[in-house]
MDTraj code that builds the backbone (N, CA, C; nanometers):
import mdtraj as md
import numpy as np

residues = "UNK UNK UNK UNK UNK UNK UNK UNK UNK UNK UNK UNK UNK UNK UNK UNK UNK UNK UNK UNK UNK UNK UNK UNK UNK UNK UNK UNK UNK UNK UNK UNK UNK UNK UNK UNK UNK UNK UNK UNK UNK UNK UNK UNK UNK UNK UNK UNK UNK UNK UNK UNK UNK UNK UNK UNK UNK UNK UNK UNK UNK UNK UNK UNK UNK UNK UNK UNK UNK UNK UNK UNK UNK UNK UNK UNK UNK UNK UNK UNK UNK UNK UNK UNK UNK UNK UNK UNK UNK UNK UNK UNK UNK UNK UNK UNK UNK UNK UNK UNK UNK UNK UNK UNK UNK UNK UNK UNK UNK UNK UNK UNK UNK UNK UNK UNK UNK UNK UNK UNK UNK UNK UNK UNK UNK UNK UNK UNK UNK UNK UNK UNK UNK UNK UNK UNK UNK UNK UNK UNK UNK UNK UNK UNK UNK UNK UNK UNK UNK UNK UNK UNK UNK UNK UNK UNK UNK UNK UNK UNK UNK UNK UNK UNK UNK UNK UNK UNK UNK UNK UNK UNK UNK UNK UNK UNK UNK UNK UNK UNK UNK UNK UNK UNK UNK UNK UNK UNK UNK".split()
xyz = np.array([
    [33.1881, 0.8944, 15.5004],
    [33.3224, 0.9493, 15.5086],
    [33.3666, 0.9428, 15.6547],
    [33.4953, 0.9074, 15.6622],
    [33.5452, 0.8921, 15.8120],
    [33.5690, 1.0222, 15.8471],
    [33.5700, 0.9985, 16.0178],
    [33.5791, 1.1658, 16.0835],
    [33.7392, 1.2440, 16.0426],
    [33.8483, 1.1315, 16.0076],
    [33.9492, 1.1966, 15.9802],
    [33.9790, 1.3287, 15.8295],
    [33.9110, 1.1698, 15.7939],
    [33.8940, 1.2406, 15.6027],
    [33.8108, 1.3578, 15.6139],
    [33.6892, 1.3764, 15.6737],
    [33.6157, 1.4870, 15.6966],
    [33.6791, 1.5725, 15.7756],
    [33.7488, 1.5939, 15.8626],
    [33.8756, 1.7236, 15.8906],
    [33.9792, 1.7398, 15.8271],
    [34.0047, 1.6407, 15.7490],
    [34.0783, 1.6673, 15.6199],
    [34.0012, 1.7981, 15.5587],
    [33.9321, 1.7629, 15.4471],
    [33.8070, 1.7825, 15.4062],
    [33.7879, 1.9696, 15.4351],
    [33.7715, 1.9497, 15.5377],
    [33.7068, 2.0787, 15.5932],
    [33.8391, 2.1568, 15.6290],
    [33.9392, 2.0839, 15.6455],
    [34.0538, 2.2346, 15.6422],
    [34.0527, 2.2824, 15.5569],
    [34.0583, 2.1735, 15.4192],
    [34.1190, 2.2221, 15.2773],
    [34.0004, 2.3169, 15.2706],
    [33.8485, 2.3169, 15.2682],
    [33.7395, 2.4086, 15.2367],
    [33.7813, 2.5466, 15.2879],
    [33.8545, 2.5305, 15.4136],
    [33.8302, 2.6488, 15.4739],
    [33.9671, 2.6827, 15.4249],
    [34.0568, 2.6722, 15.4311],
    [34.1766, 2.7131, 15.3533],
    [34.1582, 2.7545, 15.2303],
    [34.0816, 2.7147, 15.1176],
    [33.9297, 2.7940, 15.0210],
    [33.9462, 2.8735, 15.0150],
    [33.8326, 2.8909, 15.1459],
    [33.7623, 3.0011, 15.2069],
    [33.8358, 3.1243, 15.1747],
    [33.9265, 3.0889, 15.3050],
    [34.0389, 3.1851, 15.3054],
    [34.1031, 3.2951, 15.1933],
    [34.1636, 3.1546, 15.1008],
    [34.1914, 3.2541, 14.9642],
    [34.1561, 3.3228, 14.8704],
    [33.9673, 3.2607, 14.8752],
    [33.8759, 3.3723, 14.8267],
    [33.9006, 3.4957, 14.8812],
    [33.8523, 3.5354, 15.0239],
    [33.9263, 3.6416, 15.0488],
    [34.0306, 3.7166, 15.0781],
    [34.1176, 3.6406, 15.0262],
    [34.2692, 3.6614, 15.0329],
    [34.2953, 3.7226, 14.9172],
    [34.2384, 3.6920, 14.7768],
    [34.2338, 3.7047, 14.6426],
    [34.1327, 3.8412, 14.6385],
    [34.0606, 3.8336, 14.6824],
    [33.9736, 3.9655, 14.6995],
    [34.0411, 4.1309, 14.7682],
    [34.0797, 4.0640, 14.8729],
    [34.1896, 4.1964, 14.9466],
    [34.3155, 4.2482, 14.8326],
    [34.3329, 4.1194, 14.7685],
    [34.4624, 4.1500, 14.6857],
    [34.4382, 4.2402, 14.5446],
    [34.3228, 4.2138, 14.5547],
    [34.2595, 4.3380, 14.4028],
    [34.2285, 4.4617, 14.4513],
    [34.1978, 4.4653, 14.5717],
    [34.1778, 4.5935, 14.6316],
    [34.3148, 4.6780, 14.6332],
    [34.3556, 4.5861, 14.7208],
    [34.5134, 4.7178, 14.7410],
    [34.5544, 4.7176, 14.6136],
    [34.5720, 4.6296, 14.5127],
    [34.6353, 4.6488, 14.3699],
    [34.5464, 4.7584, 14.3050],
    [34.4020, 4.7976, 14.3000],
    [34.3060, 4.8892, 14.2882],
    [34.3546, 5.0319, 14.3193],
    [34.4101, 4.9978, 14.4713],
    [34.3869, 5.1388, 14.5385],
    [34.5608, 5.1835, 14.4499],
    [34.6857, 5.0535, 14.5043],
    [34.7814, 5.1358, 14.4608],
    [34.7962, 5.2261, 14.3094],
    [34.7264, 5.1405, 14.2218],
    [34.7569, 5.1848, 14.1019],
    [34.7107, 5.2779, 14.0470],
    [34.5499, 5.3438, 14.1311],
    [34.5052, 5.4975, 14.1842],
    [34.5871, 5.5790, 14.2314],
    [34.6146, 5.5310, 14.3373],
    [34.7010, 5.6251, 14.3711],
    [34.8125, 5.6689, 14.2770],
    [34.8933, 5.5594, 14.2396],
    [35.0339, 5.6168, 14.1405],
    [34.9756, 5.7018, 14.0746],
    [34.8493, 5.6928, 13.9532],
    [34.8164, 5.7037, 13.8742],
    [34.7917, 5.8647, 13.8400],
    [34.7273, 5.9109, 13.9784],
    [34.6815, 6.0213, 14.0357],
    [34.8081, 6.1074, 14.0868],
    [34.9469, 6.0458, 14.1305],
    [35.0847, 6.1271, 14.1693],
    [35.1042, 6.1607, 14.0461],
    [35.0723, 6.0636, 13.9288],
    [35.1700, 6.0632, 13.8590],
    [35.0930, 6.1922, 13.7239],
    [35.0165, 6.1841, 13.7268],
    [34.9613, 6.2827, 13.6384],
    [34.8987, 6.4221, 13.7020],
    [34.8862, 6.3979, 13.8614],
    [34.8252, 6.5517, 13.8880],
    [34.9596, 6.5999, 13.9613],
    [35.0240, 6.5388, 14.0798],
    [35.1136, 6.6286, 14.1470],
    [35.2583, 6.5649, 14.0634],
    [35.2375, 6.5417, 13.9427],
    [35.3539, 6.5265, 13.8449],
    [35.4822, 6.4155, 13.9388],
    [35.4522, 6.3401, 14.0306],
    [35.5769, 6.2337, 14.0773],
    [35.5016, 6.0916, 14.1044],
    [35.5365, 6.0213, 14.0984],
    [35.4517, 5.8653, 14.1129],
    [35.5467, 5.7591, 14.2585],
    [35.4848, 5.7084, 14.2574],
    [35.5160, 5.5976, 14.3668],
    [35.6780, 5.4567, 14.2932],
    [35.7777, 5.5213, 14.3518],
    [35.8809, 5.4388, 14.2816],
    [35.8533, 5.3126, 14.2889],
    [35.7796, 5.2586, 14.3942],
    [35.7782, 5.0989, 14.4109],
    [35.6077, 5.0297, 14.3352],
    [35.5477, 5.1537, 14.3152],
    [35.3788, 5.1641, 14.2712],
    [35.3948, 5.0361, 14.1861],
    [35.3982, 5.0501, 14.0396],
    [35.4763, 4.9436, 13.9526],
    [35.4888, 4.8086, 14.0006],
    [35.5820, 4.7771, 14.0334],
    [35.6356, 4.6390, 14.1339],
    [35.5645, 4.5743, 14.1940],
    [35.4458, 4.6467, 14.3032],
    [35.4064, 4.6328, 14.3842],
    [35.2619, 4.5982, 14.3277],
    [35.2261, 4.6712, 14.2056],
    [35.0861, 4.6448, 14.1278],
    [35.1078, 4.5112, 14.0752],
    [35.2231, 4.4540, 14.0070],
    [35.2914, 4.3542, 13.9451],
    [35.2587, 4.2196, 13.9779],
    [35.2774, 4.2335, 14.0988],
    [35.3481, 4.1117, 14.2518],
    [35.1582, 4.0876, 14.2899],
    [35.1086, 4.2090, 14.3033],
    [34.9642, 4.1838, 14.3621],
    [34.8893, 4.0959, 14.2405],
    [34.9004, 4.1576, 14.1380],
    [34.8322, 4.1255, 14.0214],
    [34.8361, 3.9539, 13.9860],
    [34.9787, 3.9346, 14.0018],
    [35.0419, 3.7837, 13.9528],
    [35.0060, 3.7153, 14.1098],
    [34.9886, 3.7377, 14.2257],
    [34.9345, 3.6492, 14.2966],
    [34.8104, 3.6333, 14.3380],
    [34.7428, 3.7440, 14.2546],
    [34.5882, 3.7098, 14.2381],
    [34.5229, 3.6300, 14.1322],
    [34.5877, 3.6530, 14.0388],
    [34.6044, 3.5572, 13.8928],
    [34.6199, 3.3851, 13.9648],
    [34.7092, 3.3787, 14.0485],
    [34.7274, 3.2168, 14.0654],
    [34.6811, 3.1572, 14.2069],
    [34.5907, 3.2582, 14.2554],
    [34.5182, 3.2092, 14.3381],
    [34.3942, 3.1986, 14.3046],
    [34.3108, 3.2940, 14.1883],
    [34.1962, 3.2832, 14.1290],
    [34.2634, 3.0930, 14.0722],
    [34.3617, 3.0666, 13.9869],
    [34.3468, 2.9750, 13.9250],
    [34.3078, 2.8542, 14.0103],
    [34.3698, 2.8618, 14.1312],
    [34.3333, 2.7590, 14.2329],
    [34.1779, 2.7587, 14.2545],
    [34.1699, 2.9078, 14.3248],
    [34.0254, 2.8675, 14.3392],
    [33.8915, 2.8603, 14.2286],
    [33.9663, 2.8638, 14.0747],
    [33.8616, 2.8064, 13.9402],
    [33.9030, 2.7122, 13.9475],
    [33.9587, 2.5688, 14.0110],
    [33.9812, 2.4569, 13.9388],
    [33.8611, 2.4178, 14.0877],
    [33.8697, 2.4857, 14.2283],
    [33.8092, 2.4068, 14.2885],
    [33.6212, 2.4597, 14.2144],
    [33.6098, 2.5535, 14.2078],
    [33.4830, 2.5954, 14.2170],
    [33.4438, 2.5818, 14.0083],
    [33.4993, 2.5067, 13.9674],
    [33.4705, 2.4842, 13.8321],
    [33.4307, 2.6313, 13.7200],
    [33.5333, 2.7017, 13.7990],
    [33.4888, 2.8286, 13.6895],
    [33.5809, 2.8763, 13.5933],
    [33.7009, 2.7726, 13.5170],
    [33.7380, 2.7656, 13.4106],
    [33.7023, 2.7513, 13.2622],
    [33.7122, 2.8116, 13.1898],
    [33.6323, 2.8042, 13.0411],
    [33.6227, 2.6776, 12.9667],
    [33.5172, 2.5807, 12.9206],
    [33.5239, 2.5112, 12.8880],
    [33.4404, 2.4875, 12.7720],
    [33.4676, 2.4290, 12.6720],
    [33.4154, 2.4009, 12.5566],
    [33.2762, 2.2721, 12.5342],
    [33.1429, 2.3018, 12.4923],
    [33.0687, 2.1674, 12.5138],
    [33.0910, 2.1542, 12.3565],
    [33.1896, 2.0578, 12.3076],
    [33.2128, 2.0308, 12.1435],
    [33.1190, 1.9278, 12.1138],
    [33.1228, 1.8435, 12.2221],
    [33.0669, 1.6899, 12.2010],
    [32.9069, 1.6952, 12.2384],
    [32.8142, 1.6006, 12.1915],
    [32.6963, 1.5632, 12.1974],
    [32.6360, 1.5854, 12.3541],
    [32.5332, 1.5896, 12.4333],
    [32.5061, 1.5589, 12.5756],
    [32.4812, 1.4929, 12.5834],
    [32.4130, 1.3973, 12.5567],
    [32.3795, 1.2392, 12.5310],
    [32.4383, 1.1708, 12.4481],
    [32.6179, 1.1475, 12.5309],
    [32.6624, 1.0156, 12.5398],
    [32.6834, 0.9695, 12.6265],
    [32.7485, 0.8007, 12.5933],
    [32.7015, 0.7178, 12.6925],
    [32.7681, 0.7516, 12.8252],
    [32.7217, 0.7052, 12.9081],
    [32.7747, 0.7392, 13.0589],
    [32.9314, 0.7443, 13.0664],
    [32.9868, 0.6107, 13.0154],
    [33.0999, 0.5626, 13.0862],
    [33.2005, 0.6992, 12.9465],
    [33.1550, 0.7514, 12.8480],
    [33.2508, 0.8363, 12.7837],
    [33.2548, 0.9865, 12.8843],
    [33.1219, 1.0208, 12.9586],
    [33.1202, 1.1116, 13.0192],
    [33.2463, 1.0619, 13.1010],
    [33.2380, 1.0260, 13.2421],
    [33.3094, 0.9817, 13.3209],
    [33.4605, 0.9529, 13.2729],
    [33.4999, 0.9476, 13.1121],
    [33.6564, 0.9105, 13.0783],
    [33.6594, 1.0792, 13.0525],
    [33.5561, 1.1276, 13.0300],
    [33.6394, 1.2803, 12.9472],
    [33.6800, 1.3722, 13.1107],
    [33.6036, 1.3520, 13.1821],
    [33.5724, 1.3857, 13.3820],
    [33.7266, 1.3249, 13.4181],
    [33.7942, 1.2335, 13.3853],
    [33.9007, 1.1667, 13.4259],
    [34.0016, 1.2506, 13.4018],
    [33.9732, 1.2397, 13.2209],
    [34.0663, 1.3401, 13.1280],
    [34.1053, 1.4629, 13.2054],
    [34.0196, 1.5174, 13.2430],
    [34.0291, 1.6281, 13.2829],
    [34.0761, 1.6705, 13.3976],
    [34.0551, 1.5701, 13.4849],
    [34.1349, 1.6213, 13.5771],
    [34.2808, 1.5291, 13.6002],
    [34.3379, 1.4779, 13.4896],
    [34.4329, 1.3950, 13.4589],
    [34.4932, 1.5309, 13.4361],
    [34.4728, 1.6024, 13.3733],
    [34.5340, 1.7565, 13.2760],
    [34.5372, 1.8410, 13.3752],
    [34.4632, 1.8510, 13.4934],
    [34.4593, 1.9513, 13.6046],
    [34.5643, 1.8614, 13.6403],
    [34.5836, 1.7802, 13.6890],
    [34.7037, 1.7705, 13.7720],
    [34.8337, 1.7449, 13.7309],
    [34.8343, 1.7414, 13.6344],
    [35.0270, 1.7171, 13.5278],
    [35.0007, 1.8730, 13.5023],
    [34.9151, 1.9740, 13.4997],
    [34.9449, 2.0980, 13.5088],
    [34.9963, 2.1343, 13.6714],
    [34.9723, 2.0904, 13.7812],
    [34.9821, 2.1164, 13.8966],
    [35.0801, 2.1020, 13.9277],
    [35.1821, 1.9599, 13.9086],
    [35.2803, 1.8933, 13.9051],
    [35.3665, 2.0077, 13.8036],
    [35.3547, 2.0258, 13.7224],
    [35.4841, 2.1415, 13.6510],
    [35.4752, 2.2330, 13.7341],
    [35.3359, 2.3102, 13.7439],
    [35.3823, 2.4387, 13.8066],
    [35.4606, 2.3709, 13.9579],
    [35.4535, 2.2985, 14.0222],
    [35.4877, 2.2910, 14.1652],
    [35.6242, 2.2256, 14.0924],
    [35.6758, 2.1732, 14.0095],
    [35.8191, 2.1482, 13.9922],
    [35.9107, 2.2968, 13.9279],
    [35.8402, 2.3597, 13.8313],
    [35.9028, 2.4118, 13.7295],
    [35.9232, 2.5412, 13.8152],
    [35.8193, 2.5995, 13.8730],
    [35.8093, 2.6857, 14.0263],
    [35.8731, 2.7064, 14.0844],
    [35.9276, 2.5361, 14.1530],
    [36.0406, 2.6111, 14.2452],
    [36.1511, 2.6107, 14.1809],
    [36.1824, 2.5468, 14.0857],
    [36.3368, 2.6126, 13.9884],
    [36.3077, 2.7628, 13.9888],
    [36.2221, 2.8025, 13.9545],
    [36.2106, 2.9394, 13.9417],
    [36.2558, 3.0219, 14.0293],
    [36.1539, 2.9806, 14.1482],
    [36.2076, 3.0723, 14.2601],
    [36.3397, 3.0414, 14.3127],
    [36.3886, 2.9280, 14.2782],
    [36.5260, 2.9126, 14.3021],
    [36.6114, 2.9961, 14.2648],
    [36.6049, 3.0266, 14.0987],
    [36.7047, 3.1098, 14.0051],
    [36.6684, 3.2083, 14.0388],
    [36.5174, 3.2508, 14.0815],
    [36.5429, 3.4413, 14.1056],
    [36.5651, 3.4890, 14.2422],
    [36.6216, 3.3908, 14.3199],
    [36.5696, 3.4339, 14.4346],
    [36.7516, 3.5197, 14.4990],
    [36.8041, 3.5170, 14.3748],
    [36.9216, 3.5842, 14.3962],
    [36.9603, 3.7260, 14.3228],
    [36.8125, 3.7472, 14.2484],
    [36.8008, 3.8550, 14.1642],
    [36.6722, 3.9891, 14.2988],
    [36.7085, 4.0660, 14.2937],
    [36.6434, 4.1934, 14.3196],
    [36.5836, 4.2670, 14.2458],
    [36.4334, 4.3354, 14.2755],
    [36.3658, 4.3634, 14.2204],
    [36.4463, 4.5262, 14.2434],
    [36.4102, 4.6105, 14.1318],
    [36.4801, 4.7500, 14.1591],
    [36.4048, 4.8671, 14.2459],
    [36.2946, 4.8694, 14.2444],
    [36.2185, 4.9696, 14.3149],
    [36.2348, 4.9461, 14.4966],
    [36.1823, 4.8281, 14.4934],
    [36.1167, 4.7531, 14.6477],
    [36.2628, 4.7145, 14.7034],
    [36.3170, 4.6851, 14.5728],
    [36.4334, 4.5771, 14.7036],
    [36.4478, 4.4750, 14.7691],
    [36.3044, 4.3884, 14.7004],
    [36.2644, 4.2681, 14.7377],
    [36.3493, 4.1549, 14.6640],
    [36.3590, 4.0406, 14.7079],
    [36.3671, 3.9141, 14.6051],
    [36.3085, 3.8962, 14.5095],
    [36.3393, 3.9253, 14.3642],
    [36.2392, 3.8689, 14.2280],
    [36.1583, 3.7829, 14.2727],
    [36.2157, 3.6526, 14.3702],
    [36.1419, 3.5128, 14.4049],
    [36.0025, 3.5332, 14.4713],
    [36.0108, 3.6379, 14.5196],
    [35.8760, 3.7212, 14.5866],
    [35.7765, 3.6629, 14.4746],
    [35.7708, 3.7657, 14.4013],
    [35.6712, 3.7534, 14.2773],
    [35.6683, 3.5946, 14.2241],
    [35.7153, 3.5060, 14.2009],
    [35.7001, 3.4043, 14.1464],
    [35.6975, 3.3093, 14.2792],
    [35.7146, 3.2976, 14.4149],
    [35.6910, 3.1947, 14.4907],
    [35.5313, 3.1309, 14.4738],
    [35.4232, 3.2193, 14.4535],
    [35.2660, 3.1804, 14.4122],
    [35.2524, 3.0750, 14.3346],
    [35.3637, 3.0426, 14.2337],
    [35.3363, 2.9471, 14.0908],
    [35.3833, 2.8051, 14.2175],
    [35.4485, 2.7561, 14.2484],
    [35.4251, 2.6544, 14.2986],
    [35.3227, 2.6001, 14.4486],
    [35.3110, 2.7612, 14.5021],
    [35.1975, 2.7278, 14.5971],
    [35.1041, 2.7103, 14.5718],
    [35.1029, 2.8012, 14.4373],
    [34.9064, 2.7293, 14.3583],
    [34.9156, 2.6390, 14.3451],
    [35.0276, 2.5377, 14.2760],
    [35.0181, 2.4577, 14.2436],
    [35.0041, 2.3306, 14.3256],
    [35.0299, 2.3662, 14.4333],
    [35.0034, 2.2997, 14.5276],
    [34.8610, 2.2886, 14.5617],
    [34.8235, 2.4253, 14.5859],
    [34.6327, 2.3966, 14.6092],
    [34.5626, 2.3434, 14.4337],
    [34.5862, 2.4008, 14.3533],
    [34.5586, 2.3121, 14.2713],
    [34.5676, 2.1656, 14.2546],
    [34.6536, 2.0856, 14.2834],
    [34.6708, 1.9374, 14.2713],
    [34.5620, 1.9263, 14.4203],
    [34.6463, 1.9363, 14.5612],
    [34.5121, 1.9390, 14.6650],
    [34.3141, 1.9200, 14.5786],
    [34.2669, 2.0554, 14.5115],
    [34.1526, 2.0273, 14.4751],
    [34.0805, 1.9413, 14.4006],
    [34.2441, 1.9172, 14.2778],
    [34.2261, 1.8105, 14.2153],
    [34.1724, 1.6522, 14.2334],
    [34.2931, 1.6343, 14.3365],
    [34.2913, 1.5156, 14.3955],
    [34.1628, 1.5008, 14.5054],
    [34.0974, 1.6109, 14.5385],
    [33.9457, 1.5968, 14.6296],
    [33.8868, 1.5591, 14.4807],
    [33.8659, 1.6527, 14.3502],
    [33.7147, 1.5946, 14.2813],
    [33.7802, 1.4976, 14.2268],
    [33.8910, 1.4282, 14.2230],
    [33.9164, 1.2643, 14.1757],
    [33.8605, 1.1818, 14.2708],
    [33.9102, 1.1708, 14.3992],
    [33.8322, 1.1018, 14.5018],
    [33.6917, 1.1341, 14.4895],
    [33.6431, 1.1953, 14.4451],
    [33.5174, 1.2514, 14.4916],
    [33.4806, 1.2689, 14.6406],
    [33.5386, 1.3303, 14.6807],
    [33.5114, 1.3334, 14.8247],
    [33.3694, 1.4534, 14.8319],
    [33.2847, 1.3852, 14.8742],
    [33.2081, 1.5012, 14.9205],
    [33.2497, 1.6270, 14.9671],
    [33.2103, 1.8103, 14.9399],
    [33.2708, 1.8882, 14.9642],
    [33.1977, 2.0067, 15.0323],
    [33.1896, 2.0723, 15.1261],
    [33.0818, 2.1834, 15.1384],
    [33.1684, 2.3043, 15.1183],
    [33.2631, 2.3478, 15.0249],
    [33.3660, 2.4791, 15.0350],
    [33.1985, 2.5993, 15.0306],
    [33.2243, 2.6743, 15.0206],
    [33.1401, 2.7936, 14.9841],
    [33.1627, 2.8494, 14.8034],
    [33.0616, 2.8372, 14.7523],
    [33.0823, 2.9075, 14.6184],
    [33.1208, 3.0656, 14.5798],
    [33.1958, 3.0856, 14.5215],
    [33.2611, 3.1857, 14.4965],
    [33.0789, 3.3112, 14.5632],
    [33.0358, 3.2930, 14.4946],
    [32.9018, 3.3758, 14.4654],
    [32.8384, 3.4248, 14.5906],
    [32.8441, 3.2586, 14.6584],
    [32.7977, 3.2948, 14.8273],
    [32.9125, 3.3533, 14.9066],
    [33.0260, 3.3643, 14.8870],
    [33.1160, 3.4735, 14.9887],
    [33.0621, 3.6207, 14.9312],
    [33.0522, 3.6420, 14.8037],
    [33.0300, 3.7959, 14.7616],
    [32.9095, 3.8049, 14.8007],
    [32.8105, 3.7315, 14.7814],
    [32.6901, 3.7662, 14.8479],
    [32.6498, 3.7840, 14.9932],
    [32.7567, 3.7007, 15.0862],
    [32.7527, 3.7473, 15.1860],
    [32.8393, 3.8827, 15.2383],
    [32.9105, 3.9381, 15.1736],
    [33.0089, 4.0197, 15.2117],
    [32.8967, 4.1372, 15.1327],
    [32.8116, 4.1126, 15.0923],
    [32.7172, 4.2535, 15.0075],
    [32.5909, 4.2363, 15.0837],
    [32.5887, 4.1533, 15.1377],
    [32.4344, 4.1527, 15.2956],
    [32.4916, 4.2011, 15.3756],
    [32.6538, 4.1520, 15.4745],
    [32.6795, 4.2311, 15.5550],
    [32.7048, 4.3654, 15.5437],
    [32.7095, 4.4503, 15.3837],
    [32.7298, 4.5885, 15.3465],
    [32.6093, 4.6343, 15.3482],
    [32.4761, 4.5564, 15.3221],
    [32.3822, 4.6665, 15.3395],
    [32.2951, 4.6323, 15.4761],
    [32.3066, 4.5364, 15.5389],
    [32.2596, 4.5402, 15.6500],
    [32.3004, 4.6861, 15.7717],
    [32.4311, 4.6652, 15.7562],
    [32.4614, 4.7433, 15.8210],
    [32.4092, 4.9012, 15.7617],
    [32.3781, 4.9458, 15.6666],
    [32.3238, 5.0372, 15.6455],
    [32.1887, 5.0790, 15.6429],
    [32.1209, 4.9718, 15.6785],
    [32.0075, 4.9418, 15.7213],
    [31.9776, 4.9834, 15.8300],
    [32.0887, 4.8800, 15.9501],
    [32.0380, 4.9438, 16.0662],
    [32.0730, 5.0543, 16.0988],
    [32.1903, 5.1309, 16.0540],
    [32.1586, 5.2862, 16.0589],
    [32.0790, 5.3621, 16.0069],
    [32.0046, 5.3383, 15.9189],
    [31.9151, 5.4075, 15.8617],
    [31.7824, 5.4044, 15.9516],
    [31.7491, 5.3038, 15.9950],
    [31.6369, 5.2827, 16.1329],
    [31.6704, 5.3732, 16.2292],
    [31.7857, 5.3177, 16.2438],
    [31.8215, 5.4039, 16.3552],
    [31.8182, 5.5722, 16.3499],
    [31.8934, 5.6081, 16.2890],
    [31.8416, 5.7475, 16.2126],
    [31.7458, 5.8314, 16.2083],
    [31.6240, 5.7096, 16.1523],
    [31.4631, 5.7061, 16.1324],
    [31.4040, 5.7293, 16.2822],
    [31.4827, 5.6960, 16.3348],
    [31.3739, 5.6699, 16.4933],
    [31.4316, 5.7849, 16.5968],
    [31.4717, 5.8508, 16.5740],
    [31.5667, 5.9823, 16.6579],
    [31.5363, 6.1257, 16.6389],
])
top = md.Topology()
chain = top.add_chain()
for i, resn in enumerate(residues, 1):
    res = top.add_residue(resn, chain, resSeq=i)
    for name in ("N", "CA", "C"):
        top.add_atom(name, md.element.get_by_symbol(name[0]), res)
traj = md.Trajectory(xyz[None], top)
């Protein structure tokens, strides 16, 4: 692989990266807000006017950034209907298939998307006061990293992104390490 294609390559991984934990932060605050409302709304009897909206917007751009990052990291549901031993070259047409279908899905959402955000982007959401287009600008940016991942496992470009599994696993070593070394520390005082 040339040095260009390989900084190609390695932005898109790390741009990934990124939205793994971008997608991760976004379940949190959607977590915490909808606690919180949840808790105004049934103990001190008033709720969060924008709580709602704001759970909505988090929810739907975690939804289409997970989808991006299941098409790169292959963790979409898939059916084994057919035999495992057939011949090579049917493997490799159904591998085609498939990501023939990932990307005419990519291509709508990144066309049909921005009509969308076009038409709402003159509508207001009632709580926030935001642009409707808020909430729906995600459907064509996924769709954008979607076709992007696509078009890497068509090329086959060699890839080193990080697997979903190894960011959580590292983000749950750096949680107990650190409790580790306070606990030594602790221990020794």
């Amino acid at each position: 692989m040339k040095g260009s294609s390989k900084s190609v390559v390695f932005a898109i991984n790390k741009i990934h990266n990124y939205f793994v934990y971008f997608a991760m932060i976004l379940i949190v605050i959607m977590t915490l807000v909808i606690s919180v409302n949840v808790f105004m709304r049934y103990v001190l009897n008033s709720g969060l006017k924008w709580g709602e909206e704001v759970a909505k917007l988090l929810v739907v751009w975690f939804t289409y950034i997970s989808l991006a990052v299941g098409v790169k990291q292959g963790l979409h549901i898939s059916l084994g209907l057919l035999p495992k031993n057939l011949p090579r070259w049917v493997d490799n047409a159904l591998d085609y298939l498939k990501i023939a279908v990932i990307i005419s899905v990519a291509v709508v959402m990144i066309i049909f998307g921005f009509k969308l955000v076009s038409i709402t982007s003159s509508s207001i959401m009632p709580a926030t006061k935001w642009p409707s287009s808020t909430l729906y600008f995600i459907v064509p940016f996924s769709g954008i990293l979607v076709l992007l991942e696509a078009v890497i496992v068509l090329l086959k470009v060699e890839d080193a992104a990080l697997p979903v599994e190894t960011v959580l696993q590292k983000l749950a070593d750096s949680g107990t390490d650190g409790k580790k070394k306070k606990g030594a520390e602790h221990d020794t005082k």
